[in-house]
C-alpha positions in Angstrom: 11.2 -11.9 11.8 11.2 -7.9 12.8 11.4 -6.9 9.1 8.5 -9.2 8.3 6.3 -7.6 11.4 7.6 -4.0 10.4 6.5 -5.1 6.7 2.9 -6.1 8.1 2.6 -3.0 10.3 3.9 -0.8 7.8 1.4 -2.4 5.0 -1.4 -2.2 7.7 -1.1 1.6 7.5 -1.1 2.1 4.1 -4.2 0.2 3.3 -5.8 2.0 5.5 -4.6 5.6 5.0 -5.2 4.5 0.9 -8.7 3.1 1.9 -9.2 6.7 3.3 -8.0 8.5 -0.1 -9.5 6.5 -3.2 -13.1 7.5 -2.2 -15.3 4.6 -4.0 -12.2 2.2 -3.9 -12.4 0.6 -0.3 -13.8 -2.8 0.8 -13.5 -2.4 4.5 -11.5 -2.2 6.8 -9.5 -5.6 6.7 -9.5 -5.6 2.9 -7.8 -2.5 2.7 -5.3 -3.9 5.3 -4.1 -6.9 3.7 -4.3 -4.7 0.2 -2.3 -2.2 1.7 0.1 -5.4 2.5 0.1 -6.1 -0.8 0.4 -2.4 -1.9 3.9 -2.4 -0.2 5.0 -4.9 -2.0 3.7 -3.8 -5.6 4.7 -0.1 -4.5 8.2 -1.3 -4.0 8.3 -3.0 -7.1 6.9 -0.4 -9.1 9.5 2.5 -7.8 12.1 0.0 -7.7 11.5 -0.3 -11.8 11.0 3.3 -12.8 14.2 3.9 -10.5 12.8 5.9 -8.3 13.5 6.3 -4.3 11.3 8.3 -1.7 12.5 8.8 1.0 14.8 6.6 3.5 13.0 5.3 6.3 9.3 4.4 8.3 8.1 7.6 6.1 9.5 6.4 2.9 8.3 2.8 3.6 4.7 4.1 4.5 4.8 6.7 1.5 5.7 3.9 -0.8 3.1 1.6 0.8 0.1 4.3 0.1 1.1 5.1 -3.3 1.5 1.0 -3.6 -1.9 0.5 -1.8 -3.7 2.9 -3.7 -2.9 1.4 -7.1 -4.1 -2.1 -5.8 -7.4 -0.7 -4.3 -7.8 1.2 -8.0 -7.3 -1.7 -9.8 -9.3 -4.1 -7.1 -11.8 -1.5 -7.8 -11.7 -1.9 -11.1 -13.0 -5.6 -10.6 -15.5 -4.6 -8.0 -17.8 -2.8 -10.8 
């Protein structure tokens, strides 16, 4: 149950840190949020394929998150037009 919280929390961040960087690309507030969930999870994914690793820990997780995030909200964006 933690990891999922720390998961949410940690997502929470990232959308809206990401929401802050892609100028254009945000939706609000609780958009970015739950993209920014969602960003986690593609973000792992995607690093996890190219065999990548950032680094260990709550910075890691978040930097993987934004990077995650960011790619959703482009793509989301890409939709929005």
């Amino acid at each position: 149950m933690e990891g999922i919280l720390y998961s949410i929390v940690i997502g929470a961040i990232a959308g809206w840190l990401a929401g802050k960087l892609m100028k254009g690309g945000g939706f609000g507030i609780l958009v970015n949020i739950i993209l920014g969930i969602v960003g986690g999870v593609v973000g792992n994914w995607l690093f996890n394929t190219l065999g990548v690793s950032l680094m260990d820990g709550m910075i890691g997780d978040l930097l993987t998150g934004v990077i995650g995030a960011a790619v959703v909200l482009f793509v989301a964006g890409l939709f929005k037009k």
